[in-house]
GUNURO-734236 format. One record per residue (C-alpha): residue number from 1; x, y negated, z negated; residue in one letter. Coordinates in steps of 0.02 Angstrom, whole numbers, plus 50000, padded with zeros to 5 digits. Each point is the difference from the previous one (the first is absolute). Example, Ala and Ser with C-alpha at 12.3 -4.5 7.8 and 13.67 -1.06 7.14 Angstrom:
2
  doke     px     py     pz  bake
     1  50615  50225  49610     A
     2  50069  49828  50033     S
//
This chain:
333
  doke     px     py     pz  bake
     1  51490  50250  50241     X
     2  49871  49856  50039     X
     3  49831  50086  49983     X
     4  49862  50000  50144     X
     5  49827  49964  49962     X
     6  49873  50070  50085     X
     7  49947  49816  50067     X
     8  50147  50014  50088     X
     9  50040  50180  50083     X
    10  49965  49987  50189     X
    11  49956  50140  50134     X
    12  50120  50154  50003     X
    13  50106  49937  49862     X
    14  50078  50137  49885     X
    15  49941  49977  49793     X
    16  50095  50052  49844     X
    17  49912  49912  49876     X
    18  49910  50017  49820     X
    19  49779  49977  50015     X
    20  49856  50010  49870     X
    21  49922  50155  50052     X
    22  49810  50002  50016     X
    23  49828  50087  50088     X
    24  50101  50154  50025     X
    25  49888  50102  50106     X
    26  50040  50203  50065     X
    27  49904  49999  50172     X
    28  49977  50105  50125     X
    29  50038  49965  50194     X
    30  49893  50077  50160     X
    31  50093  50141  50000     X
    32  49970  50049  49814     X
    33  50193  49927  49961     X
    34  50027  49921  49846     X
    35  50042  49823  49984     X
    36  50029  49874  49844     X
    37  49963  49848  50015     X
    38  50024  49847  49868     X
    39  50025  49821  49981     X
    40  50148  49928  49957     X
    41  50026  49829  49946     X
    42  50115  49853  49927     X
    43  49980  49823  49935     X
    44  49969  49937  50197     X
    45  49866  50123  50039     X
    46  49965  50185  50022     X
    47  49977  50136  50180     X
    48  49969  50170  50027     X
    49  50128  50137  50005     X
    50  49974  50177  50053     X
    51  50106  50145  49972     X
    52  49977  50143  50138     X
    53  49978  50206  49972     X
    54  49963  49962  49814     X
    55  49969  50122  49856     X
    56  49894  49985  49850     X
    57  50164  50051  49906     X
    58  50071  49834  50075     X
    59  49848  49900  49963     X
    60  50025  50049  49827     X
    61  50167  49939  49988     X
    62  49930  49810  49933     X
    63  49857  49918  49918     X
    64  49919  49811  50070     X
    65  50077  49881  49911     X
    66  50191  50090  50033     X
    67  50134  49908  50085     X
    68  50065  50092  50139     X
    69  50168  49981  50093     X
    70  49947  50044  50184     X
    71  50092  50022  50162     X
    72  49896  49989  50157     X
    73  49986  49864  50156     X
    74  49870  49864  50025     X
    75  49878  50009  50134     X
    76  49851  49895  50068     X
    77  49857  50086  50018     X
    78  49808  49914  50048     X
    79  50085  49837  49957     X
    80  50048  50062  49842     X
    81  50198  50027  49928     X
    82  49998  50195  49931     X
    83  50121  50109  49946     X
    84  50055  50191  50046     X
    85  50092  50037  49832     X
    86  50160  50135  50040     X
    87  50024  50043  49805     X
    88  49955  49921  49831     X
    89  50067  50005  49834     X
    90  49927  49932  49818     X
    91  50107  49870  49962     X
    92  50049  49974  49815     X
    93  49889  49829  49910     X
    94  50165  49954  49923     X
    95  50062  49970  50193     X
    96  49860  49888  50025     X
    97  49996  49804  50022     X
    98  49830  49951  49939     X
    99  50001  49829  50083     X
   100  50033  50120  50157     X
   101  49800  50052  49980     X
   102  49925  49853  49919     X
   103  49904  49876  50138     X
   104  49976  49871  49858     X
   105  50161  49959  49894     X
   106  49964  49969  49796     X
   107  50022  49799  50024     X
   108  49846  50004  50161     X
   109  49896  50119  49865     X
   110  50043  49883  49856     X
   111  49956  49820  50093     X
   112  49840  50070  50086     X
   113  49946  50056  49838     X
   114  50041  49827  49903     X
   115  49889  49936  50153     X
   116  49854  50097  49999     X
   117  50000  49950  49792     X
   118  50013  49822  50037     X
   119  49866  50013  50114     X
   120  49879  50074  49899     X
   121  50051  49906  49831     X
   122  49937  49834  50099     X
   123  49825  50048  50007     X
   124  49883  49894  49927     X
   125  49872  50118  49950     X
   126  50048  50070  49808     X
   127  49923  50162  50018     X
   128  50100  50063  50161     X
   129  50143  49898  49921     X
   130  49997  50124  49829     X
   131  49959  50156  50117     X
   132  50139  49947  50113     X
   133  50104  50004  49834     X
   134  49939  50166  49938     X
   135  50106  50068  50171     X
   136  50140  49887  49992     X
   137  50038  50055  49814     X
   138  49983  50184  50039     X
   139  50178  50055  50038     X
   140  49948  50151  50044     X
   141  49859  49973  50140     X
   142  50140  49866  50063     X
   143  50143  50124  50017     X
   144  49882  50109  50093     X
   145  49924  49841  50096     X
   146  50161  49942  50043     X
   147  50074  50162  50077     X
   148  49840  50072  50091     X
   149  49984  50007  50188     X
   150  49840  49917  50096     X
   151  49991  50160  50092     X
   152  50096  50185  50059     X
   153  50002  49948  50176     X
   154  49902  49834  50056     X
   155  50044  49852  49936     X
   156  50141  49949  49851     X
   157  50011  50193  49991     X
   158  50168  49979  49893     X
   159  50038  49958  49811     X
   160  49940  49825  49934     X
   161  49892  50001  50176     X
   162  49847  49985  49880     X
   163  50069  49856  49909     X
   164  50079  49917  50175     X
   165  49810  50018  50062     X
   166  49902  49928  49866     X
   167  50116  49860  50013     X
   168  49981  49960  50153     X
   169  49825  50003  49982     X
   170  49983  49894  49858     X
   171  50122  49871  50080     X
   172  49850  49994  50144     X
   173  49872  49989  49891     X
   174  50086  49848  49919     X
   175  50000  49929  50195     X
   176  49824  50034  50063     X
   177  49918  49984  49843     X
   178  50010  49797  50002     X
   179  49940  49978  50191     X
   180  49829  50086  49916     X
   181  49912  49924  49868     X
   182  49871  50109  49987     X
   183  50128  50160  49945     X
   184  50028  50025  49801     X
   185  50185  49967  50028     X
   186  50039  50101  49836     X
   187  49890  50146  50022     X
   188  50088  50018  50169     X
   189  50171  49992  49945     X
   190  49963  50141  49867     X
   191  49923  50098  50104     X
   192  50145  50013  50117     X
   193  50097  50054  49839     X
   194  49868  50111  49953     X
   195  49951  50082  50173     X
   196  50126  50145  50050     X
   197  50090  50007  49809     X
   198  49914  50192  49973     X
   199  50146  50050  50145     X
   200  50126  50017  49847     X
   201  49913  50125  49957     X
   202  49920  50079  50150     X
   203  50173  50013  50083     X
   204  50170  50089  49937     X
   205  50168  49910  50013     X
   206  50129  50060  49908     X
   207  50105  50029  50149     X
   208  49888  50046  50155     X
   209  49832  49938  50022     X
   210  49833  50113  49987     X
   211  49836  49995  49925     X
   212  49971  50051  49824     X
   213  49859  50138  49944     X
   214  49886  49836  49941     X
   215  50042  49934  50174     X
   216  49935  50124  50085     X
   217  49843  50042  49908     X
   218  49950  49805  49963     X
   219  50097  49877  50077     X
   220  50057  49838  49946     X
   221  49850  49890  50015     X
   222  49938  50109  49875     X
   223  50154  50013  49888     X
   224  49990  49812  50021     X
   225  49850  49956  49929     X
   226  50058  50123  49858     X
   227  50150  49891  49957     X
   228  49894  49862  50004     X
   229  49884  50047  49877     X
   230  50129  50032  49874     X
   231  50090  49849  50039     X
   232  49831  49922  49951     X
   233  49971  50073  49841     X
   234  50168  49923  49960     X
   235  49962  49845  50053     X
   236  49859  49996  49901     X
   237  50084  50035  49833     X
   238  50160  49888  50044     X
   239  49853  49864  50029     X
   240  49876  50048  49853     X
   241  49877  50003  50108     X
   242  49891  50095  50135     X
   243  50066  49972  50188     X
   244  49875  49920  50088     X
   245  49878  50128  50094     X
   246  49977  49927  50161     X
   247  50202  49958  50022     X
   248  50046  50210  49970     X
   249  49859  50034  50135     X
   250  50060  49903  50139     X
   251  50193  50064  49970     X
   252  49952  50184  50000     X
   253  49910  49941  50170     X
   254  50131  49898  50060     X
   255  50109  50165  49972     X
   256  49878  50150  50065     X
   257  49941  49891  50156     X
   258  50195  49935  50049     X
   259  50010  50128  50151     X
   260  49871  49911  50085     X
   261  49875  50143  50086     X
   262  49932  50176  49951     X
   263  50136  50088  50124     X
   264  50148  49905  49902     X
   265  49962  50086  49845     X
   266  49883  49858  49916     X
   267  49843  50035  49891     X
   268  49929  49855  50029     X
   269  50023  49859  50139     X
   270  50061  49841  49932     X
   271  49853  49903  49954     X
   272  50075  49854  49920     X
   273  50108  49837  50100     X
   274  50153  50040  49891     X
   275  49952  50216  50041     X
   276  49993  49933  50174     X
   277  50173  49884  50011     X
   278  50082  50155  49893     X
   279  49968  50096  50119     X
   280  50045  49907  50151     X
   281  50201  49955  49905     X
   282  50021  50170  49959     X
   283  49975  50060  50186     X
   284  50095  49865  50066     X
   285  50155  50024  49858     X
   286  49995  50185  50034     X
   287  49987  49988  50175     X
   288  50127  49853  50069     X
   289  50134  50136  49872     X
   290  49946  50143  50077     X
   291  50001  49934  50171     X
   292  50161  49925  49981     X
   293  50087  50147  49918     X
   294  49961  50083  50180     X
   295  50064  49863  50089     X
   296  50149  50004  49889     X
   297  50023  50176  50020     X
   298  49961  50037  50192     X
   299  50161  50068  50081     X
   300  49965  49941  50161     X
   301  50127  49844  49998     X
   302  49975  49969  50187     X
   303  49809  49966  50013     X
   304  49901  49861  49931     X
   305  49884  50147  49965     X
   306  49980  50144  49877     X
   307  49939  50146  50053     X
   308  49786  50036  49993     X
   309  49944  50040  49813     X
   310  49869  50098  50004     X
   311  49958  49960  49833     X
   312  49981  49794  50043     X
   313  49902  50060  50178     X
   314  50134  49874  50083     X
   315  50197  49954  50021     X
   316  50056  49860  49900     X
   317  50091  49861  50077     X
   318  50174  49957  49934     X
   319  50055  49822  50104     X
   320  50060  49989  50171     X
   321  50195  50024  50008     X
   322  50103  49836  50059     X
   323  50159  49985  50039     X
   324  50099  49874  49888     X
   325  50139  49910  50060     X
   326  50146  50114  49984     X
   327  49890  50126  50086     X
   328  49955  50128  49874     X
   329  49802  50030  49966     X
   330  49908  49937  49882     X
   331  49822  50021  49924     X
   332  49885  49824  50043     X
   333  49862  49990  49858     X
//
């Protein structure tokens, strides 16, 4: 049988399938009745299921991270596809297709990684070339690098996100860096290797996606400038010599100040022109994928609108629907 992602179950339809189980919640209704509620997900995306009249005995019954075989019928609910889950049952790992979970196949992971190398190998500054080095070489901090998501739920929130991100943002810093002169077109490009590499180890991702204890309690600009420093120290004795002071200064700024403004999370505002363009890439990398995944995602096929996210303050505009000229509609960009 021909397996159903969740990109494309529609309203009402009856589900059999295999998920990656994950935020598995025991909650209680208005009326005191227990609910669970959990995400479920696949390689095209993820949605919320809910199981009715729950138990904690049934809540029990699997860990995040399971894969569960679940019966239950789609729904659309505030815009939203959702499921109301019948019955559920662990299903076996050695029943699993891997690819069947993975948004990123091994050959994406493998060229965007020979990319962002290639990248940073052309800089012409020796001292962020050897510290560039000192990550490349490190098989470990690349295995993690390599499989870590950007985020749990915003954007890239999926293995090799974090990897799919940087590139993408090093790939614009290698376009807007020329149009100004006045930007350190090196420092820049590091620093959008540099900025959000403390997520592989503020965030778990072995199977589902959480934060880890060091998450929580420091966050990855912090872990961030940690890796950096030891990176450093390498650098220095691959090089035989002290890196240079003022360099290490404005990458640990370039990473605590990337968010942009005190409410995002940032210690410090960016108070440099490459803080200030690393900032303004990173927003606009995270937010055209974020934006776009809810584009991508909104179940309403028949409007050229989604539904009002309360999160944005606004609905987001998906193209005026045309007819082509067999008469079936299509999506004008």
């Amino acid at each position: 049988m021909v397996r159903r992602f969740i990109n494309q179950l529609g309203e009402r339809e009856a589900v059999d399938e295999v998920f990656l189980v994950a935020e598995k919640q025991l909650r209680a209704n208005r009326n005191g009745n227990l609910y669970l509620q959990m995400r479920l997900s696949d390689k095209s995306g993820s949605l919320t299921a809910m199981l009715w009249n729950a138990t904690d005995q049934i809540y029990s019954r699997f860990d995040n991270g399971d894969y569960l075989r679940v019966q239950g019928t789609v729904q659309l609910y505030n815009g939203a596809m959702q499921m109301i889950v019948n019955k559920f049952e662990q299903e076996p790992t050695s029943e699993i297709d891997e690819a069947d979970f993975i948004t990123l196949a091994a050959a994406q992971v493998d060229r965007l990684a020979s990319r962002v190398g290639e990248m940073l190998r052309s800089m012409q500054n020796l001292s962020l070339r050897n510290l560039a080095e000192c990550f490349l070489m490190d098989d470990s901090f690349m295995s993690r690098f390599t499989k870590a998501p950007a985020g749990v739920k915003n954007h890239h929130a999926y293995h090799g996100g974090l990897l799919e991100h940087v590139a993408s943002l090093m790939e614009l810093v290698t376009l807007v860096a020329p149009r100004y002169p006045e930007l350190d077109p090196d420092l820049l490009l590091m620093g959008a290797f540099l900025h959000d590499l403390g997520k592989i180890d503020e965030l778990t991702y072995e199977r589902d996606l959480g934060y880890s204890d060091e998450g929580q309690l420091i966050g990855h600009l912090v872990i961030g400038v940690e890796l950096l420093n030891g990176k450093i120290r390498e650098a220095e004795n691959l090089a035989g010599e002290p890196f240079p002071r003022p360099l290490a200064l404005h990458l640990k700024h370039l990473i605590v100040s990337h968010h942009g403004e005190y409410a995002f999370g940032s210690p410090k505002l960016p108070m440099s022109l490459e803080a200030v363009a690393l900032h303004h890439l990173d927003n606009l990398d995270a937010k055209i994928h974020s934006l776009g995944q809810i584009i991508r995602d909104d179940a309403n096929t028949d409007s050229n609108w989604t539904p009002y996210q309360a999160a944005l303050g606004r609905k987001l505009y998906k193209g005026a629907l045309v007819e082509n000229e067999t008469g079936d509609a299509e999506t004008e960009e």
